[in-house]
C-alpha positions as CSV (number, residue, x, y, z in Angstrom):
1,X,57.8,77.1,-21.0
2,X,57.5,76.4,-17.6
3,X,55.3,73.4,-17.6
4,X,57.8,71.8,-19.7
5,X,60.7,72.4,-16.7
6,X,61.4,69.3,-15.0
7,X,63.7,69.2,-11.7
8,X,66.0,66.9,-11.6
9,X,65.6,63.9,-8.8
10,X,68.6,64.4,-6.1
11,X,69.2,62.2,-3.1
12,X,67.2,63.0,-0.1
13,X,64.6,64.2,-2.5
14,X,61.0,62.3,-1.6
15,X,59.1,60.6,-4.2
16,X,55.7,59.2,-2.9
17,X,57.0,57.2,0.5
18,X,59.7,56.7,-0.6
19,X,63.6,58.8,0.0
20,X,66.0,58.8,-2.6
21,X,69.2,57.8,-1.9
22,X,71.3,57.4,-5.0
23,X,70.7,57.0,-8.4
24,X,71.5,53.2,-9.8
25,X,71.8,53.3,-13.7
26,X,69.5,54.8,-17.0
27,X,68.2,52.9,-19.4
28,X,66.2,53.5,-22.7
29,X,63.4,54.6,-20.6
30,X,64.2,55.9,-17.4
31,X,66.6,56.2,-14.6
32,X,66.5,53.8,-11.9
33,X,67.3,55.3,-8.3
34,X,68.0,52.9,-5.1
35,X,65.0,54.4,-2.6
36,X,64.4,53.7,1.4
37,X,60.5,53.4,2.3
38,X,59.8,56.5,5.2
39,X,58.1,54.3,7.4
40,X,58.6,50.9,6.8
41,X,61.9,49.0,6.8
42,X,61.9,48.4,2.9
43,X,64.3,49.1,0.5
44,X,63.3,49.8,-3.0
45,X,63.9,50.8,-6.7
46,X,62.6,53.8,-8.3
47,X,61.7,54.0,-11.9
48,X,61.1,57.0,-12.9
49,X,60.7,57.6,-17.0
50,X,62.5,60.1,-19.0
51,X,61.9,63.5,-19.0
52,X,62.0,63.8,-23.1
53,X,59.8,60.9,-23.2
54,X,56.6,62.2,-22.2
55,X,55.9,64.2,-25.6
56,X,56.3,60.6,-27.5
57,X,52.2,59.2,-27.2
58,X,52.0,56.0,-25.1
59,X,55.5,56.0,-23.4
60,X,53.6,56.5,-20.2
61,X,51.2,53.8,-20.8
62,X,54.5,51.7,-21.5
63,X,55.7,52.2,-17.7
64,X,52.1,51.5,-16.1
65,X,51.7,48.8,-18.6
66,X,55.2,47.1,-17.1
67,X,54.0,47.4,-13.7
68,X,50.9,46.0,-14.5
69,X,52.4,43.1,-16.0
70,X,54.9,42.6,-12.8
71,X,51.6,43.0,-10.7
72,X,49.8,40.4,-12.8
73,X,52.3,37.9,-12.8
74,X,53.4,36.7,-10.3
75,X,56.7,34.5,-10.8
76,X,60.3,34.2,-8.6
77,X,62.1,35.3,-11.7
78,X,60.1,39.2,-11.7
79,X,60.7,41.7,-9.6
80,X,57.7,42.4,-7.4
81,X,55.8,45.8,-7.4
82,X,54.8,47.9,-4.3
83,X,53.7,51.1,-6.0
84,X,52.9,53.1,-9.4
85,X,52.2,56.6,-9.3
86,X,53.0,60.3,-11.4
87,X,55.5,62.7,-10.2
88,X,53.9,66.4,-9.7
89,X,55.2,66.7,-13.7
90,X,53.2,63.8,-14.8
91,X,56.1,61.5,-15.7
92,X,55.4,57.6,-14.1
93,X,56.9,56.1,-11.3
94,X,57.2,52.4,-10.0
95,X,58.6,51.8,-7.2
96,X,59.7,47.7,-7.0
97,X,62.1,45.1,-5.3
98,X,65.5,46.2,-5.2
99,X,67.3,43.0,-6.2
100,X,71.2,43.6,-6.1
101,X,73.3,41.2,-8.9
102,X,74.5,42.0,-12.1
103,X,73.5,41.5,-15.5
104,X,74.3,38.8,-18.4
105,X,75.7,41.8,-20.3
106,X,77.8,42.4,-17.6
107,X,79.1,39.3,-16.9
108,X,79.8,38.1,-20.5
109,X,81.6,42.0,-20.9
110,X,84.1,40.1,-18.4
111,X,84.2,36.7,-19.0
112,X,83.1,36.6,-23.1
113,X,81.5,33.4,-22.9
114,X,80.3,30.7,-20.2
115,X,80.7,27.0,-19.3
116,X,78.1,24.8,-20.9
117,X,76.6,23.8,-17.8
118,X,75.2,27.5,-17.2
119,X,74.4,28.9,-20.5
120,X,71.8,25.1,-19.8
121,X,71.0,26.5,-16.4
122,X,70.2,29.9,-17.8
123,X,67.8,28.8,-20.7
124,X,65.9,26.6,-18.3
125,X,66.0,29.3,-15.9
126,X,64.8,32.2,-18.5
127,X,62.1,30.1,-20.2
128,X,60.2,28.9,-16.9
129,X,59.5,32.9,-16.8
130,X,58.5,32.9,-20.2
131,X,56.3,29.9,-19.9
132,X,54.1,32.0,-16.7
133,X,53.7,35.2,-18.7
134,X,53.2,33.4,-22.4
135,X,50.8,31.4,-20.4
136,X,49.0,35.0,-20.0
137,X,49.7,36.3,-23.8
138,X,52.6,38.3,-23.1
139,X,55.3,39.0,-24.8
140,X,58.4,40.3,-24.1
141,X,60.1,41.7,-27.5
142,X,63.0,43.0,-26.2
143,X,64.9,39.7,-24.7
144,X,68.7,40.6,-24.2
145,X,71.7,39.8,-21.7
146,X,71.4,43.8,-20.4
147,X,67.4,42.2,-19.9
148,X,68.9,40.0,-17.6
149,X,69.8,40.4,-14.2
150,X,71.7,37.2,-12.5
151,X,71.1,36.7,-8.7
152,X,73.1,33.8,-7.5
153,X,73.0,34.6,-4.0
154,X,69.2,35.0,-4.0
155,X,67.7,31.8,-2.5
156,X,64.7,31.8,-4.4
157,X,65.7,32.2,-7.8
158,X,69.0,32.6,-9.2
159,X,67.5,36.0,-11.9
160,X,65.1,38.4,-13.1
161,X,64.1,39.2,-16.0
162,X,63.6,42.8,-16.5
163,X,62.1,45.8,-18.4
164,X,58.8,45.0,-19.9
165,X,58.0,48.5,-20.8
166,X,57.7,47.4,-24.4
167,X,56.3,43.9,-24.0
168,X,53.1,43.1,-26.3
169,X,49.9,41.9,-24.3
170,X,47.7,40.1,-26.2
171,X,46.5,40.7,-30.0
172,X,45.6,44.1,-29.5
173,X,48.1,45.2,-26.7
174,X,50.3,47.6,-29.2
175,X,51.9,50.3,-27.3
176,X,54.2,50.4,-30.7
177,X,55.0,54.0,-32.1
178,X,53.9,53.9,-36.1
179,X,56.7,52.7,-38.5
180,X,58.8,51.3,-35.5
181,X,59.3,48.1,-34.2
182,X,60.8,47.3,-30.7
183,X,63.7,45.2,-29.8
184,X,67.2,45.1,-30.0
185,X,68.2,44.1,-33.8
186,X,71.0,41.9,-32.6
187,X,68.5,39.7,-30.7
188,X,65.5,40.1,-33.2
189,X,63.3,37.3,-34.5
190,X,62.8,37.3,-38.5
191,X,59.2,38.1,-37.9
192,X,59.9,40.8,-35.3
193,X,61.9,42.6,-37.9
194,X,59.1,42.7,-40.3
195,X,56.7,43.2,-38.1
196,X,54.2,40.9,-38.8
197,X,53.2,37.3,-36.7
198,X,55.0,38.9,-33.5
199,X,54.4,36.0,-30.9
200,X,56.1,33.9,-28.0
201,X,58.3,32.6,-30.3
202,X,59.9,35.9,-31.0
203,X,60.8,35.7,-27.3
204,X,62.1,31.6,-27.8
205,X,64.5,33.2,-30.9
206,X,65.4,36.1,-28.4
207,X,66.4,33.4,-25.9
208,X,68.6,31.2,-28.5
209,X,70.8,34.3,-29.9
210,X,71.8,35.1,-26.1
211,X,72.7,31.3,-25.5
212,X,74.5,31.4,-28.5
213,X,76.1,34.2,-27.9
214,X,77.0,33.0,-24.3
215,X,78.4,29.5,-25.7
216,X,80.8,30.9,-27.9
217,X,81.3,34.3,-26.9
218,X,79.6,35.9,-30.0
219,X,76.1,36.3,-31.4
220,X,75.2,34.0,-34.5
221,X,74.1,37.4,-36.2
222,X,76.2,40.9,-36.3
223,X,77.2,43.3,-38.8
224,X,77.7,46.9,-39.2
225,X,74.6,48.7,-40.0
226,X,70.6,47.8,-38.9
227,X,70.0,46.8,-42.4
228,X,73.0,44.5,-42.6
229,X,71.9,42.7,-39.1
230,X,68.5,42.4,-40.1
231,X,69.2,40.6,-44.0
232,X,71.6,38.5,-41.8
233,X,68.1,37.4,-39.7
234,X,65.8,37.0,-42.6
235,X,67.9,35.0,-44.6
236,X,71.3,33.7,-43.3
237,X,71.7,30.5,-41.7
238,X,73.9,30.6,-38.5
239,X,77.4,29.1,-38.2
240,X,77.2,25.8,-36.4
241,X,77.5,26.3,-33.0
242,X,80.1,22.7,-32.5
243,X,82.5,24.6,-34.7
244,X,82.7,27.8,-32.3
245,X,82.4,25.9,-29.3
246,X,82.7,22.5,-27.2
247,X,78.9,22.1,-26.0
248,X,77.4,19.1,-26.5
249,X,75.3,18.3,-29.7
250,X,72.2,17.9,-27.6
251,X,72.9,21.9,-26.8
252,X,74.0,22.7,-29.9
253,X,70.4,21.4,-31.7
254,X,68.1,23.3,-29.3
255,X,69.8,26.7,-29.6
256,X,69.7,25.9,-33.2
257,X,66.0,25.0,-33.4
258,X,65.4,28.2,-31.4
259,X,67.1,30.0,-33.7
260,X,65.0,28.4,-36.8
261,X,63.8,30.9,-39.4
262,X,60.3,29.3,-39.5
263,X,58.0,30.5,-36.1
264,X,56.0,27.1,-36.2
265,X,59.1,25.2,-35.9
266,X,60.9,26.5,-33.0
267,X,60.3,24.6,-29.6
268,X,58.2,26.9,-27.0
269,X,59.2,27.9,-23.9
270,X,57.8,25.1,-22.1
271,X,60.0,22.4,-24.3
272,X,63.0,24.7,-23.8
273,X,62.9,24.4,-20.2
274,X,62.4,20.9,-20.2
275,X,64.9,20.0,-22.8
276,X,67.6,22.2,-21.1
277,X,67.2,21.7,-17.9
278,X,67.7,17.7,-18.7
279,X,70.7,19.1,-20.6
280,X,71.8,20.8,-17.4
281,X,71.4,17.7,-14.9
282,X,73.6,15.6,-17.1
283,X,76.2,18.4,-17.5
284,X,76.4,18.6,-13.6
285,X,76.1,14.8,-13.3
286,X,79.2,14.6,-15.8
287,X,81.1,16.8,-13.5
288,X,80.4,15.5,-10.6
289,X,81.9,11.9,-11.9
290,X,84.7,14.0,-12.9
291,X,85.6,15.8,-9.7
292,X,85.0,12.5,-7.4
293,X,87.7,10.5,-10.2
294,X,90.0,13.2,-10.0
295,X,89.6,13.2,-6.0
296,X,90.5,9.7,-6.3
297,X,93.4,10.1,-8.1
298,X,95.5,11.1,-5.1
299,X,98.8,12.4,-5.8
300,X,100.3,10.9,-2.5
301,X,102.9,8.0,-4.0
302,X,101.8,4.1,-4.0
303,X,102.8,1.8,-1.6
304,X,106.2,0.3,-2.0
305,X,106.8,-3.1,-1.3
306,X,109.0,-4.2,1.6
307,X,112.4,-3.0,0.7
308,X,115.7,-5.0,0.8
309,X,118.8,-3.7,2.3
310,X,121.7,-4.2,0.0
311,X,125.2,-2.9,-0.8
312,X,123.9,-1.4,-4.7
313,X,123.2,2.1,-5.0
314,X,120.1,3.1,-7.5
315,X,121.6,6.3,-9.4
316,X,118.4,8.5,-10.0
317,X,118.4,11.5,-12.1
318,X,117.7,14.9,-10.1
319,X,115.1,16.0,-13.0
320,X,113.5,12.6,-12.7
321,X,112.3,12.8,-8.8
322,X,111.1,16.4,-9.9
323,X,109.0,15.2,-13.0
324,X,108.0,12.0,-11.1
325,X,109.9,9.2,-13.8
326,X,109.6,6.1,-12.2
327,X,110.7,3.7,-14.7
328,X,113.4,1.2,-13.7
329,X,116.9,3.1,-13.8
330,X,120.9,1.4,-13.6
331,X,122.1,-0.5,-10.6
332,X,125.6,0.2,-10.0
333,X,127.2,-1.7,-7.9
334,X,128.8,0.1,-4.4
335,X,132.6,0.6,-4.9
336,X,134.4,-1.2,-1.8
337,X,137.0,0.0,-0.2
338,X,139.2,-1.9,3.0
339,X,142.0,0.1,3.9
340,X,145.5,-1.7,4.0
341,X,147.2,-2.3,7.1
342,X,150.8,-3.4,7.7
343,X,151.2,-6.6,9.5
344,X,152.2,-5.7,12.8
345,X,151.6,-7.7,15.2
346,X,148.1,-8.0,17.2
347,X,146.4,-4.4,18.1
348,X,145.5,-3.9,21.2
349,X,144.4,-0.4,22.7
350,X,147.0,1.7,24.5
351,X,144.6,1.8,28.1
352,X,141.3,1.2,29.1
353,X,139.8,4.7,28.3
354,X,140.9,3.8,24.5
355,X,138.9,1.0,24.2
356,X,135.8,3.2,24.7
357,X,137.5,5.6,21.9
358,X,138.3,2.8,19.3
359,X,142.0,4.1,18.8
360,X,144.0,1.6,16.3
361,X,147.7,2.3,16.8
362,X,151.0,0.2,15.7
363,X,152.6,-2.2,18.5
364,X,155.5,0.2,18.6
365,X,153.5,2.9,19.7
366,X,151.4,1.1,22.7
367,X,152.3,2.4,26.1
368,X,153.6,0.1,28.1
């Protein structure tokens, strides 16, 4: 059918205000292109949702619901919204900031697992912009490191958390299709996997498998089916985190408590900032003691005490000035040697020019 053709978005190609000029990435519900406003000096992302998504009820109202919530809420850790709007085949647009970084999923792709100090930096980070939108009864459901984008070199806040086309507002909020239940099992809370009592601290469980996962390089959860990953949420206890890494305890016992099986027990996001960003300042404290003492510790050699002229040699091994030994070593004393001359007669020097030279000859070969 015709009305069911949809022409693909090329660069050049204008969506509202805004030019296309290359396509960025897809993800579960759209295709994100990197956009130039016509008039205005403003660089921007385009959302645009997928084209097999429209027959599937309420996928649009996911979109405008995301930009609604980025509208709402206003928070350095969102991406701002300039514009929402349908394209002439009725699939949603929204058009927001253009923040350039890369995502936790990324990063931990390269490096497997981080230092202690910024998986504490990270939870703080992550659950100040949970605090502002549970503050406002939203959820987020579907908290996971490709959900985070890091932004170091942004000066006012160092991520965003992104994709809230299937967050939950309120009691009565549901965009969820019948029989299905959003998130990414890996990262689901006991009660999200049921479905039933979906809350904020769905989103504080979310937050405690990624720092887990970033301490030690692997999620506490992970098998090889749905099934199998969700039994391992609903009834397995983690492995303790200080045997699969070297974070300290007081790390160790909030990623646990977040990842406690009982809702009503885990901190909320408000504690979890709290508690890691304290956690944080005494990691960067601790390092900063350790990078002035190791500054201190300079490698140029000691002072050495006034040293005495004398006829011993000190016999040092070659391998010990290369490895630094400086224990006491063998004093042995210098051989002397006087070489033997004849007796002569006096020596005198054969002319005045061999004074200057030094020359030592016999008395029977002076010049007279």
């Amino acid at each position: 059918m015709t009305s069911e053709l949809v022409a693909p978005l090329l660069p050049d190609d204008m969506v509202g205000s805004y030019r296309i000029v290359r396509e960025l990435g897809r993800g579960g519900m759209g295709t994100v292109y990197e956009v130039v406003h016509a008039v205005l000096p403003r660089r921007a992302a385009l959302k645009v949702m997928h084209a097999e998504l429209r027959r599937q009820p309420g996928m649009a109202s996911r979109m405008v619901q995301e930009a609604s919530i980025l509208e709402d809420v206003r928070h350095a850790g969102l991406v701002r919204v300039f514009e929402c709007n349908l394209l002439p085949d009725h699939r949603p647009w929204i058009a927001m900031e253009l923040v350039e970084g890369e995502t936790l999923a990324t990063r931990l792709h390269y490096a497997t697992k981080l230092p202690a100090v910024e998986v504490a930096m990270l939870m703080s980070e992550v659950a100040d912009v949970l605090a502002a939108v549970h503050a406002r009864n939203i959820i987020h459901r579907d908290l996971k490191p490709d959900n985070l984008l890091l932004t170091p070199a942004d000066a006012n806040y160092p991520l965003r958390v992104i994709d809230w086309g299937v967050a939950r507002l309120g009691a009565v909020g549901r965009l969820t299709l019948d029989g299905m239940t959003p998130g990414t099992p890996i990262y689901m809370a006991p009660e999200q996997a049921t479905g039933r009592g979906i809350g904020a601290p769905c989103d504080v469980y979310a937050l405690g498998v990624i720092a887990y996962e970033a301490l030690c390089g692997r999620p506490p959860f992970d098998g090889r089916t749905l099934a199998e990953v969700v039994c391992m949420h609903l009834a397995s206890e983690p492995a303790p985190l200080a045997e699969r890494c070297a974070a300290p305890p007081a790390l160790c016992a909030l990623v646990h408590r977040m990842l406690d099986k009982d809702a009503a027990l885990r901190p909320g996001a408000i504690e979890v900032r709290q508690l890691a960003r304290a956690i944080a300042l005494d990691l960067t404290a601790a390092l900063e003691r350790e990078h002035v003492q190791t500054r201190h510790r300079s490698p140029r050699p000691a002072l050495m005490a006034p040293q005495v002229l004398t006829d011993e040699v000190v016999i040092i091994d070659p391998e010990s000035l290369e490895n630094g030994i400086t224990e006491m070593l063998p004093i042995v004393p210098r051989p002397r040697w006087t070489p033997q001359l004849r007796d002569r007669g006096p020596i005198t020097p054969t002319s005045s020019g061999d004074e200057v030279a030094g020359e030592i000859v016999a008395p029977d070969r002076r010049r007279q």
